[in-house]
C-alpha positions in Angstrom: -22.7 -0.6 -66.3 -21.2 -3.2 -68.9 -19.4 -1.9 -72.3 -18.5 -5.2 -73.3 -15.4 -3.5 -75.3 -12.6 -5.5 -74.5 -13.9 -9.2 -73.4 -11.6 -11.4 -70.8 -12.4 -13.3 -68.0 -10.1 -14.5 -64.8 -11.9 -17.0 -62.4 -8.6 -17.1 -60.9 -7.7 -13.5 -59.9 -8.0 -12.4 -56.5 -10.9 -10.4 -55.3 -9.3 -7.7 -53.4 -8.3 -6.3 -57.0 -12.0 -5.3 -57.3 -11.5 -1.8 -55.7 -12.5 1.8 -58.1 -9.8 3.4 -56.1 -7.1 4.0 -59.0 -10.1 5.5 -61.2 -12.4 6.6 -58.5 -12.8 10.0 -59.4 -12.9 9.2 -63.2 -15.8 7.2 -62.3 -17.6 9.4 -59.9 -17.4 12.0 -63.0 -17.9 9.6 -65.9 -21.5 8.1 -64.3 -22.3 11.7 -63.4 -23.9 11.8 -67.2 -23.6 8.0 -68.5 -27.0 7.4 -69.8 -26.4 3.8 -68.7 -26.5 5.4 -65.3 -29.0 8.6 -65.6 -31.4 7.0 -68.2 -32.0 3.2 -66.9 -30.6 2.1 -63.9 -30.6 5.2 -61.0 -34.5 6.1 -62.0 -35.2 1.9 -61.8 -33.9 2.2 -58.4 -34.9 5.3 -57.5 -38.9 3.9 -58.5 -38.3 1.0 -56.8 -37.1 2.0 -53.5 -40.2 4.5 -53.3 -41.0 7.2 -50.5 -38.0 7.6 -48.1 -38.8 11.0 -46.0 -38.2 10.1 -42.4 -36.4 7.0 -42.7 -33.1 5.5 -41.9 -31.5 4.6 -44.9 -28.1 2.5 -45.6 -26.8 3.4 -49.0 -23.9 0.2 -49.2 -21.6 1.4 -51.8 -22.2 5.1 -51.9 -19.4 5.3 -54.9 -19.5 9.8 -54.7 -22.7 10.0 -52.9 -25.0 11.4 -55.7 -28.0 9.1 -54.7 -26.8 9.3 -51.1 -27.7 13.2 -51.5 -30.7 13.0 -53.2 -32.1 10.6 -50.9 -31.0 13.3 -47.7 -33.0 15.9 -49.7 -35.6 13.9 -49.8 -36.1 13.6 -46.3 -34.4 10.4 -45.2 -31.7 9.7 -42.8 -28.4 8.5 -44.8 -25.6 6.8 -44.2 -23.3 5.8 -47.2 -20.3 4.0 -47.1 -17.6 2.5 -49.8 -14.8 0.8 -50.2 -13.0 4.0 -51.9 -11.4 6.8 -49.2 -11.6 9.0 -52.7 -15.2 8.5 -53.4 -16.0 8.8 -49.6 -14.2 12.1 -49.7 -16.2 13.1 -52.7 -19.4 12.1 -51.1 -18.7 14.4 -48.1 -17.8 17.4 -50.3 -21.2 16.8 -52.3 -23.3 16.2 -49.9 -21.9 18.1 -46.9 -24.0 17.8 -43.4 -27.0 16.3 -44.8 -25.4 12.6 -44.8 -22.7 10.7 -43.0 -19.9 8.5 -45.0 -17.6 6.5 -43.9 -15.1 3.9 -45.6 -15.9 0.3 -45.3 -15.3 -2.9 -47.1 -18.9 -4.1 -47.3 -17.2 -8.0 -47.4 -16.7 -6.9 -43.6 -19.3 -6.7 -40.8 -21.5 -4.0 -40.1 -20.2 -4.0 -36.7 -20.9 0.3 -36.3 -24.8 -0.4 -36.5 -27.3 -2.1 -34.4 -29.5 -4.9 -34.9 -32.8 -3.4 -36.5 -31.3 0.0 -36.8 -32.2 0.5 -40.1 -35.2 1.2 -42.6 -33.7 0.5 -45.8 -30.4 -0.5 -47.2 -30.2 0.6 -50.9 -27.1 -0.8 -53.0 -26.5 0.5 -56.6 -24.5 -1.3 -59.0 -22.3 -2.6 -55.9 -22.5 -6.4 -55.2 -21.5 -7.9 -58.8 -17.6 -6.5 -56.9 -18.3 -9.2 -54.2 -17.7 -12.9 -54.8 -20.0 -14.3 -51.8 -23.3 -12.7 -51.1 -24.6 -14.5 -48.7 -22.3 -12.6 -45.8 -23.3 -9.4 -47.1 -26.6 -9.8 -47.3 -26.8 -11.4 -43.7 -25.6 -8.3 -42.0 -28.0 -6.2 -44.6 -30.8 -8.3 -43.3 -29.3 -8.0 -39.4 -29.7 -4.5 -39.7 -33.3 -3.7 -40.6 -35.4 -2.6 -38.8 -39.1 -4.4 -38.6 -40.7 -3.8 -42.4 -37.5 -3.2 -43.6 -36.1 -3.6 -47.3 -32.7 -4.1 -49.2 -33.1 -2.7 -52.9 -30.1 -3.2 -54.8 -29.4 -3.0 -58.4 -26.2 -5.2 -60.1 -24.8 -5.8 -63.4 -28.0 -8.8 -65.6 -26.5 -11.8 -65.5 -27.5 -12.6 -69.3 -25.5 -8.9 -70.7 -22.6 -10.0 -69.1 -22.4 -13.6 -70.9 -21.2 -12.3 -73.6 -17.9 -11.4 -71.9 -17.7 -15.2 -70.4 -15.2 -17.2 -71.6 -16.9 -20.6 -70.1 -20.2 -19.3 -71.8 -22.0 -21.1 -69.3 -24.6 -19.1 -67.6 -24.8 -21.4 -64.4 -21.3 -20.5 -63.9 -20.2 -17.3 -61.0 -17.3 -16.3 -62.3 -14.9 -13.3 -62.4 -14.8 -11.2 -65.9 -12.6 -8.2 -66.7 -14.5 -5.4 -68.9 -12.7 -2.3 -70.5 -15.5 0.9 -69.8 -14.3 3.8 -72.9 -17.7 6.0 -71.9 -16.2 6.9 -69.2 -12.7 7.8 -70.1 -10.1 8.9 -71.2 -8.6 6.6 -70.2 -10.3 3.8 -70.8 -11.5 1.9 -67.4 -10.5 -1.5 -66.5 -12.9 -3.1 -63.9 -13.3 -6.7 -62.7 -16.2 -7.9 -61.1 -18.2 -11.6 -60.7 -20.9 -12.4 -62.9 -24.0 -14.9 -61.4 -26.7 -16.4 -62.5 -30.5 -15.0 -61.0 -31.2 -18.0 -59.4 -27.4 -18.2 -57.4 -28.6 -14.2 -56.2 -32.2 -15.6 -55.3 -30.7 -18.4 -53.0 -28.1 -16.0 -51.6 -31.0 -13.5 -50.6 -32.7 -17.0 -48.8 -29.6 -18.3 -47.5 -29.9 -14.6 -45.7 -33.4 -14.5 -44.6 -34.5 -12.0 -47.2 -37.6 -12.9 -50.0 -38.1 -11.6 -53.5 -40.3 -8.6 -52.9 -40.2 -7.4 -56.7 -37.7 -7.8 -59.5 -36.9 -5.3 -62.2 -35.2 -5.1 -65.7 -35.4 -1.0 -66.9 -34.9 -1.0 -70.5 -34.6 1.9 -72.9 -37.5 3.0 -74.5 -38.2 5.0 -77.4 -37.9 8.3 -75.8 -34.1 7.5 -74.6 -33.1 6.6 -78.4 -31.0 10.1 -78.7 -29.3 10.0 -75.9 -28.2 6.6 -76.6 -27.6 6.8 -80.1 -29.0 5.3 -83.1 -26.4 2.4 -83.2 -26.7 1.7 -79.6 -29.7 2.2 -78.6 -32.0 -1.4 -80.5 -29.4 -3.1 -77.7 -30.7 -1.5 -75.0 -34.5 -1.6 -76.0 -34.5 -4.9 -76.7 -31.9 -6.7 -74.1 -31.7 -5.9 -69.9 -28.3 -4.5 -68.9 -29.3 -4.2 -65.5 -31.2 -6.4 -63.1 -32.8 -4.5 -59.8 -34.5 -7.1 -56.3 -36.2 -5.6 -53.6 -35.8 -7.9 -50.7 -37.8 -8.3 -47.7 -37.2 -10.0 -44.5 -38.8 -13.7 -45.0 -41.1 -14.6 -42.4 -40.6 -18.0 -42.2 -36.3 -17.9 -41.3 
């Protein structure tokens, strides 16, 4: 989710800054209740990934495992991992026995699964943290099993222009972003904004096709939870941009 309070941008920092892990547990609480989160982008993804009872489902950036639960109780087979040993820990205590975490770099093979070993991969608000897709999505698409999908939901490419210092939307870059909803204290987070058509020719470059694309936007019924100053932004402009990818038959 994108504030847009404090604006800078650093195409020159290094990536392995990206990490939650200094405000891991401030997050996990924060996006517990952040309409950004509850209103828009988790029921999106939620809609989007569909039916999951009896499936084996990757959740790649479980963050403190609430969807990874909720998917377990709805009958699938979880695995979640993250980057945080915080959040991880916090996904254990919330979820218990009905999933399995682990901690893992995602910008690192998935070298603990088999090829075709999994139904679904589902990534929420996870890949805007990784400068190169095309690795990740590789091993997502290794992974799947036959009829297979990745869903993953990131930061929309044209809400975070507005905290580019190039302005150009063809540009990937790194931006920096101050998050207050979820404080105090304020949150500093950096992560790489793309354009759609740099994810779309990641997602080829990987073997994966366009299955469905989705933009949630606040409607009517969300204005009071958003506020009446807030909320004509997020009725009337995307904050969040959600693919479901398929294996493409012809790589």
């Amino acid at each position: 989710m994108s504030e847009h309070d404090t604006p800078t941008s650093g195409p020159d920092r290094d990536e392995d800054d990206l990490g939650y892990e200094p405000f891991a547990l401030q997050y996990d609480r924060g996006s517990a209740d952040n309409p950004y989160n509850t209103l828009l982008e988790r029921p999106a993804l939620r809609e989007l990934l569909g039916p999951v009872r009896g499936l084996r489902v990757l959740e790649a950036g479980c963050a403190g495992g609430r969807l990874s639960a909720q998917l377990a109780d709805d009958g699938a087979r979880v695995l979640g991992l993250d980057v945080s040993p915080s959040l991880v820990a916090a996904a254990r205590e919330r979820a218990g026995e009905r999933a399995e975490f682990r901690v893992h770099d995602l910008r690192e093979p998935l070298d603990f699964l088999g090829t075709g070993s999994v139904d679904r991969v589902v990534s929420s608000l996870t890949l805007h943290y990784v400068a190169d897709w095309v690795p990740v999505l590789t091993e997502f698409r290794r992974v799947l099993a036959p009829g297979g999908r990745v869903v993953i939901s990131t930061h929309h490419p044209f809400d975070d222009l507005e905290l580019s210092e190039l302005g150009d939307y063809f540009a990937v870059e790194q931006l920096t972003d101050t998050w207050k909803s979820y404080g105090p204290p304020p949150m500093v987070v950096r992560f790489y904004r793309r354009p759609l058509g740099d994810m779309v020719a990641a997602a080829h470059a990987a073997g994966l096709a366009v299955r469905d694309l989705r933009e949630p936007r606040a409607t009517e019924e969300h204005r009071a939870a958003f506020g009446d100053k807030k909320f004509p932004a997020v009725a009337t402009r995307p904050r969040f941009l959600l693919l479901d990818l398929t294996p493409d038959p012809g790589r």
